[in-house]
Gaussian input, Z-matrix of N, CA and C with variables (Angstrom, degrees):
# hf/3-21g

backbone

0 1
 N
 C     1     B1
 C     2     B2     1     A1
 N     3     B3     2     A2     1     D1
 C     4     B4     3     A3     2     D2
 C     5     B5     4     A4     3     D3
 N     6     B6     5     A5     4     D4
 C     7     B7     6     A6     5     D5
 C     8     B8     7     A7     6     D6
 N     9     B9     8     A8     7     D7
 C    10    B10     9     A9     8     D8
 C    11    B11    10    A10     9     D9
 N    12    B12    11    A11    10    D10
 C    13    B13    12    A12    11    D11
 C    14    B14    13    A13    12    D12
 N    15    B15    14    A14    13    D13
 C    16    B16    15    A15    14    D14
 C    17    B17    16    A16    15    D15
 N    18    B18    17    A17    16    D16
 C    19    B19    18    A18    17    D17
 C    20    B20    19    A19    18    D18
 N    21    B21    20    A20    19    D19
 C    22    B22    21    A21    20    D20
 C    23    B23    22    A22    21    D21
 N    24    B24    23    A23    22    D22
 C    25    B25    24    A24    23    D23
 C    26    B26    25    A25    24    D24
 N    27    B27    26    A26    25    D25
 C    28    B28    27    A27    26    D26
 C    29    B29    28    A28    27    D27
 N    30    B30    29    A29    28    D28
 C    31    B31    30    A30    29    D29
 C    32    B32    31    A31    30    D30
 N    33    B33    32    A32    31    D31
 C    34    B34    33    A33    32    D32
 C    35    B35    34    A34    33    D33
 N    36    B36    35    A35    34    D34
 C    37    B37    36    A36    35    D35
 C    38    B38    37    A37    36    D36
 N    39    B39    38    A38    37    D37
 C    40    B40    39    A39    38    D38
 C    41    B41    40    A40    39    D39
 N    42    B42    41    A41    40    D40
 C    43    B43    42    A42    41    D41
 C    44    B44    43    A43    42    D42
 N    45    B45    44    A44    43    D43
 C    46    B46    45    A45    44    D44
 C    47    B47    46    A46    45    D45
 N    48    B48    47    A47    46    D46
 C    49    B49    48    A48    47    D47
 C    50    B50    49    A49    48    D48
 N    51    B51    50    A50    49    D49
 C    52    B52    51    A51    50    D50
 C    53    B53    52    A52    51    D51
 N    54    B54    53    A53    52    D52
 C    55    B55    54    A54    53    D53
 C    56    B56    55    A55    54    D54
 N    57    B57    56    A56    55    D55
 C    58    B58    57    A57    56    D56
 C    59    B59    58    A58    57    D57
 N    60    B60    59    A59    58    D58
 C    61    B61    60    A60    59    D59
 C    62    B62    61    A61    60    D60
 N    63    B63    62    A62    61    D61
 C    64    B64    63    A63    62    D62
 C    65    B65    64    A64    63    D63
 N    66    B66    65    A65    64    D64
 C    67    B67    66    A66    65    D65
 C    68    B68    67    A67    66    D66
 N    69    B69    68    A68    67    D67
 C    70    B70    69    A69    68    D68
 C    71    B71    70    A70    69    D69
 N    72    B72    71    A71    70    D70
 C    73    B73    72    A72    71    D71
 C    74    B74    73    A73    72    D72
 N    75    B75    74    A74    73    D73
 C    76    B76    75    A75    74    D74
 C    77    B77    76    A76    75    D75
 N    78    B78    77    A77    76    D76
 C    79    B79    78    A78    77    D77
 C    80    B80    79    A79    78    D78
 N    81    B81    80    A80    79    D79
 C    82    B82    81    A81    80    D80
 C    83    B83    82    A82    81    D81
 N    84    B84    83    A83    82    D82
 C    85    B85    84    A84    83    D83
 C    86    B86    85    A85    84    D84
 N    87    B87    86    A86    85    D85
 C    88    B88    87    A87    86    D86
 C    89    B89    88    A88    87    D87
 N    90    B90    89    A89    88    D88
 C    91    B91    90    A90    89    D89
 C    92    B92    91    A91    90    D90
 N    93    B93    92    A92    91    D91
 C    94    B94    93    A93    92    D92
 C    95    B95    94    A94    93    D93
 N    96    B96    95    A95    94    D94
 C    97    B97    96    A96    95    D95
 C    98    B98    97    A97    96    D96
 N    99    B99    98    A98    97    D97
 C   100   B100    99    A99    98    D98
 C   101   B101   100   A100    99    D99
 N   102   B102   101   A101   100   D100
 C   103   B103   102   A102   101   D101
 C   104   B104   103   A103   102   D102
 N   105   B105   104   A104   103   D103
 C   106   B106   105   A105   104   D104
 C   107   B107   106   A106   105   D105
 N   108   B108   107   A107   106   D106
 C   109   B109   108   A108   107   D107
 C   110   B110   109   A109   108   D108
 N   111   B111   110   A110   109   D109
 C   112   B112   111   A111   110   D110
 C   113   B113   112   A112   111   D111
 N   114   B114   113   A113   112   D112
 C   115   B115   114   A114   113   D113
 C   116   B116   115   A115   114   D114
 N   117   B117   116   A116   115   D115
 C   118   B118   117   A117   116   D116
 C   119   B119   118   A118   117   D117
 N   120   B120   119   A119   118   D118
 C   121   B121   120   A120   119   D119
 C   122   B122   121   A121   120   D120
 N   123   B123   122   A122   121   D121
 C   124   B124   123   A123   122   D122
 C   125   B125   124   A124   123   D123
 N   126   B126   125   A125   124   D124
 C   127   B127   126   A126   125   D125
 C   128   B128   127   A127   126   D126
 N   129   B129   128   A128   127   D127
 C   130   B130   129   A129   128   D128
 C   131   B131   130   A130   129   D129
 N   132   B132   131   A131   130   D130
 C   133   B133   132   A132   131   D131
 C   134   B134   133   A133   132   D132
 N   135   B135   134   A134   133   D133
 C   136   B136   135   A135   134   D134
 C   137   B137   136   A136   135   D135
 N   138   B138   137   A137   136   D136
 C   139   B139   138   A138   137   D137
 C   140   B140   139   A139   138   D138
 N   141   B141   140   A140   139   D139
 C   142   B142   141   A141   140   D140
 C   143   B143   142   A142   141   D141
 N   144   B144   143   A143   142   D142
 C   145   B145   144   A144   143   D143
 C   146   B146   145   A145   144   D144
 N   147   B147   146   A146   145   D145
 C   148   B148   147   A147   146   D146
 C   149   B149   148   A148   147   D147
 N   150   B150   149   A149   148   D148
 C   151   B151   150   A150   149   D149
 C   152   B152   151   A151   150   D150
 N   153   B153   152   A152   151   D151
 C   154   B154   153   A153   152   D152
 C   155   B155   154   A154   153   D153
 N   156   B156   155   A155   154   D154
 C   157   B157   156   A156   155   D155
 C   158   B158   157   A157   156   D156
 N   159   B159   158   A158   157   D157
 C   160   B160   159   A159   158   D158
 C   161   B161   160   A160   159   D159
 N   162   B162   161   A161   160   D160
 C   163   B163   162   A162   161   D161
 C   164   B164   163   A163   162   D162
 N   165   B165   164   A164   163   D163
 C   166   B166   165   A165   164   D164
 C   167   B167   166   A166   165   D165
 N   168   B168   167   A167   166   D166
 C   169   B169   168   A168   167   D167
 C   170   B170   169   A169   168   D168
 N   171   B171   170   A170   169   D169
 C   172   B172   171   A171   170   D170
 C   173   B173   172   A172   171   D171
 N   174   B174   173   A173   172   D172
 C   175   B175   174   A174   173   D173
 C   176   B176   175   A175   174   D174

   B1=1.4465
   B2=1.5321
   B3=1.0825
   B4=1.6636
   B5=1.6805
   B6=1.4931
   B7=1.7435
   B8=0.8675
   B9=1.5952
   B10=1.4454
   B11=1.7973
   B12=1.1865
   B13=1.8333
   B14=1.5971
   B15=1.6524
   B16=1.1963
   B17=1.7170
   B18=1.3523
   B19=1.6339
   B20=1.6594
   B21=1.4628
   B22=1.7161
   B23=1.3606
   B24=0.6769
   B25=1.7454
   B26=1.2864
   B27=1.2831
   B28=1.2237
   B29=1.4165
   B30=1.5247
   B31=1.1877
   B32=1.2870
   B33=1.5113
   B34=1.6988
   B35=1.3130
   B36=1.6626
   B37=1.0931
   B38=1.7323
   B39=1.6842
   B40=1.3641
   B41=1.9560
   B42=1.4715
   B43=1.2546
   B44=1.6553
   B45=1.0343
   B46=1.4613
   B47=1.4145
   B48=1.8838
   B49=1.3389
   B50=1.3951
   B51=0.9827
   B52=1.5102
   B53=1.4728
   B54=1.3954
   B55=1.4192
   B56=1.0296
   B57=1.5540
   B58=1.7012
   B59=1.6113
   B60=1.7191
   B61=1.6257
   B62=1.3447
   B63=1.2143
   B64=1.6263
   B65=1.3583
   B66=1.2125
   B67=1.5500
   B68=1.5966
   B69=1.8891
   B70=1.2661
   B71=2.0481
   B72=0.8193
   B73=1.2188
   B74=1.1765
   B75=1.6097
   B76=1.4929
   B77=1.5506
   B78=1.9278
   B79=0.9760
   B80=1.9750
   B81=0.5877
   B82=1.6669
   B83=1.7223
   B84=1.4176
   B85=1.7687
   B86=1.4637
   B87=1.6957
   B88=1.5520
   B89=1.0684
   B90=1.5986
   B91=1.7480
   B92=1.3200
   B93=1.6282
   B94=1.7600
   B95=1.4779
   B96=1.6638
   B97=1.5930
   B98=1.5039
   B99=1.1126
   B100=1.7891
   B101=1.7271
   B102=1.5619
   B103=1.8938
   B104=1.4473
   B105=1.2467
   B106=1.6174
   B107=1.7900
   B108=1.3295
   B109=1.3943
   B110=1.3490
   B111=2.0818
   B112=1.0919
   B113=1.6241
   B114=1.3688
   B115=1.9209
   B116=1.5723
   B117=1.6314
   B118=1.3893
   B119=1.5346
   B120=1.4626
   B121=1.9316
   B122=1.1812
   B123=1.4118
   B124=1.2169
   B125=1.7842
   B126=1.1689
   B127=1.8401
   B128=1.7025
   B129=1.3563
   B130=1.6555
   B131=1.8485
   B132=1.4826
   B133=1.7649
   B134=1.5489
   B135=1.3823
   B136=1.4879
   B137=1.1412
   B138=1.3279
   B139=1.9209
   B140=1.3052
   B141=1.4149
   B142=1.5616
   B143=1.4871
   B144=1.4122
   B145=1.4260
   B146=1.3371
   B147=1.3939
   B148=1.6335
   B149=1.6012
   B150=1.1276
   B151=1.8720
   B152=1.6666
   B153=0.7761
   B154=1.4616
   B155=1.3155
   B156=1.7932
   B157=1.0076
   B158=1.6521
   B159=1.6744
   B160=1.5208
   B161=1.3349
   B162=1.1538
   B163=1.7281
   B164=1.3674
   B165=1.4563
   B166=1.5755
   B167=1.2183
   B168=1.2933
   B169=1.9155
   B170=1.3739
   B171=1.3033
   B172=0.9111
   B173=1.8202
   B174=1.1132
   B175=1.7217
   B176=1.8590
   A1=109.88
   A2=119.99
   A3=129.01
   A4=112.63
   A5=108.35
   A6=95.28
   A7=128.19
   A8=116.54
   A9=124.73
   A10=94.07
   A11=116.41
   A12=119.77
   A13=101.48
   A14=108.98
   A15=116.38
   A16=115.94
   A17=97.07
   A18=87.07
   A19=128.00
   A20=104.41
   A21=115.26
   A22=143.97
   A23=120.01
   A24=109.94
   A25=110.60
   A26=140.96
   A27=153.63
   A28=107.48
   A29=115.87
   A30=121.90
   A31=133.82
   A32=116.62
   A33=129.98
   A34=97.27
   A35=127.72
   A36=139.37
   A37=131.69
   A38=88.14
   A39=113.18
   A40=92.81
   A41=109.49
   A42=119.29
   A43=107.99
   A44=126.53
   A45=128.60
   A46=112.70
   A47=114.18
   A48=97.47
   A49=122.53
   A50=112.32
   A51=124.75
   A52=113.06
   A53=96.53
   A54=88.80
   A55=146.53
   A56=112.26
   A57=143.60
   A58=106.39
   A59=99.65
   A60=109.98
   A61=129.59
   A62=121.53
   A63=121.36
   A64=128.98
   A65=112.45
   A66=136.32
   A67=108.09
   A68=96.29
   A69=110.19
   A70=93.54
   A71=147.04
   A72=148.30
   A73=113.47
   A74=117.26
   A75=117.56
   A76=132.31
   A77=105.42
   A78=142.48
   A79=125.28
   A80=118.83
   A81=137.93
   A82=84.45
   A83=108.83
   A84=110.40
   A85=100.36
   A86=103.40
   A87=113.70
   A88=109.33
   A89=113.19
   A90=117.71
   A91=93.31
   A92=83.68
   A93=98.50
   A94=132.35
   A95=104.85
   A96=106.17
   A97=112.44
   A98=110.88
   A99=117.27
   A100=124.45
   A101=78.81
   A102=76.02
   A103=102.46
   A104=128.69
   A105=102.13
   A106=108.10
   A107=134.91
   A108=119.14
   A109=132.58
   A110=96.81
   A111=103.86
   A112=102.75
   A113=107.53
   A114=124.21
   A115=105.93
   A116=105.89
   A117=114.56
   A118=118.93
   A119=96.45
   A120=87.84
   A121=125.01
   A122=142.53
   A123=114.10
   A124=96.38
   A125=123.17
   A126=124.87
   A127=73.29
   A128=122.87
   A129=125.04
   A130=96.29
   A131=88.90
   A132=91.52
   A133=139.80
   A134=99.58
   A135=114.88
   A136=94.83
   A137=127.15
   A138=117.08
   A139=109.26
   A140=123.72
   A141=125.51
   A142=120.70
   A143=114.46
   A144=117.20
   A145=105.32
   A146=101.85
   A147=118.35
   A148=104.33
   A149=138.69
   A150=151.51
   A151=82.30
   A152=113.11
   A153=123.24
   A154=126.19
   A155=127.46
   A156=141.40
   A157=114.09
   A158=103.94
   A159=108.40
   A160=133.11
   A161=122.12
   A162=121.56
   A163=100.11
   A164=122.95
   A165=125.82
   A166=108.81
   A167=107.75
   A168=117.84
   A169=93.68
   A170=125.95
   A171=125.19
   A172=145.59
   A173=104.93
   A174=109.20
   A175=100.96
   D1=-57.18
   D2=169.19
   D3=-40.17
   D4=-43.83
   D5=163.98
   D6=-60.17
   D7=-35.80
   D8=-153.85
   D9=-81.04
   D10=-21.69
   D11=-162.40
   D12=-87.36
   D13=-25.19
   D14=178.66
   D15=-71.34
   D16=-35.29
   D17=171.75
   D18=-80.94
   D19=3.56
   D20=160.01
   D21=-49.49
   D22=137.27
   D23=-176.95
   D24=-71.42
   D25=-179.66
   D26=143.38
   D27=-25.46
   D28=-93.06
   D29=166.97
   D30=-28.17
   D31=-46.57
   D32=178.56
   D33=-57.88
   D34=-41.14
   D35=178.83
   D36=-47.87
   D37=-42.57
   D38=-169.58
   D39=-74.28
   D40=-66.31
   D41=177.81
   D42=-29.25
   D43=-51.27
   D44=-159.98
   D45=-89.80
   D46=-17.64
   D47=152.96
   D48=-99.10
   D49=0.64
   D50=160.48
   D51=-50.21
   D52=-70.23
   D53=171.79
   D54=-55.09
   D55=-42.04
   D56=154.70
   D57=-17.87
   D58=-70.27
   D59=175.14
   D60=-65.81
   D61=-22.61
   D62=143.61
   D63=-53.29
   D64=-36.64
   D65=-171.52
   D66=-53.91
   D67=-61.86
   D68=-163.94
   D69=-95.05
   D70=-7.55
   D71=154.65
   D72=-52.46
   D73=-50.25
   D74=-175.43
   D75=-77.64
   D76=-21.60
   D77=133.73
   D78=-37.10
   D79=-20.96
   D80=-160.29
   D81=-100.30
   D82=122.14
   D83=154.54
   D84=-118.35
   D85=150.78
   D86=164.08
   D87=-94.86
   D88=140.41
   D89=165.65
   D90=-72.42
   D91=149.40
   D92=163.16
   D93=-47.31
   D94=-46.12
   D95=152.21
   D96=-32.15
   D97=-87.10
   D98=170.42
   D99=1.27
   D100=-71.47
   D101=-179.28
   D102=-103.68
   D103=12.72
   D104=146.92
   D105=-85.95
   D106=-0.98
   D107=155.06
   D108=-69.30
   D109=-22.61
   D110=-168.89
   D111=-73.30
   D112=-51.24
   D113=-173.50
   D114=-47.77
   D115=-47.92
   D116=170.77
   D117=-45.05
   D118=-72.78
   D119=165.86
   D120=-56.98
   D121=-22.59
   D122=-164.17
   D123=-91.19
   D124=-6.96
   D125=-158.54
   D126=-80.61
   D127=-47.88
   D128=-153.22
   D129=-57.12
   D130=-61.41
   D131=173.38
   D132=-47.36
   D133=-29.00
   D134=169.97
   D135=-73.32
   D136=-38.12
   D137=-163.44
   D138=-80.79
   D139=2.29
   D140=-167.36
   D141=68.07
   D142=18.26
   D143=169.43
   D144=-73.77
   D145=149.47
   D146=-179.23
   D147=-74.03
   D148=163.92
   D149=-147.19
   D150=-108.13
   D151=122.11
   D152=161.76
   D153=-70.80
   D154=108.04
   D155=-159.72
   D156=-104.87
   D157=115.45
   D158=158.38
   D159=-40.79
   D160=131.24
   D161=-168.66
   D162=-117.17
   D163=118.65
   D164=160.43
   D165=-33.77
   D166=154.20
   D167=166.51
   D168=-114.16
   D169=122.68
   D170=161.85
   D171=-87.46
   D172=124.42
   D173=-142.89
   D174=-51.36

């Protein structure tokens, strides 16, 4: 397979990870956890709340 990708163009190239990344995107499920963080953040963002930032622990 790796030969066969080698004789591709640029473009032929581009196309096929294009597709690739649709492929495995569409493949991909969210847990419900998941997109209630997602729904959660975006209601926060509409409300003008600031993005909530991770804080190092420092060792």
């Amino acid at each position: 397979m790796e030969a066969e990708l080698r004789k591709l163009s640029q473009a032929e190239l581009r196309q096929i990870r294009e597709w690739l990344d649709d492929l495995i995107e569409d493949e991909l499920e969210f847990t419900p956890e998941f997109e209630n963080s997602i729904q959660r953040s975006e209601r926060d963002m509409a409300a003008g709340k600031a993005a909530r930032v991770r804080e190092l622990k420092h060792a």
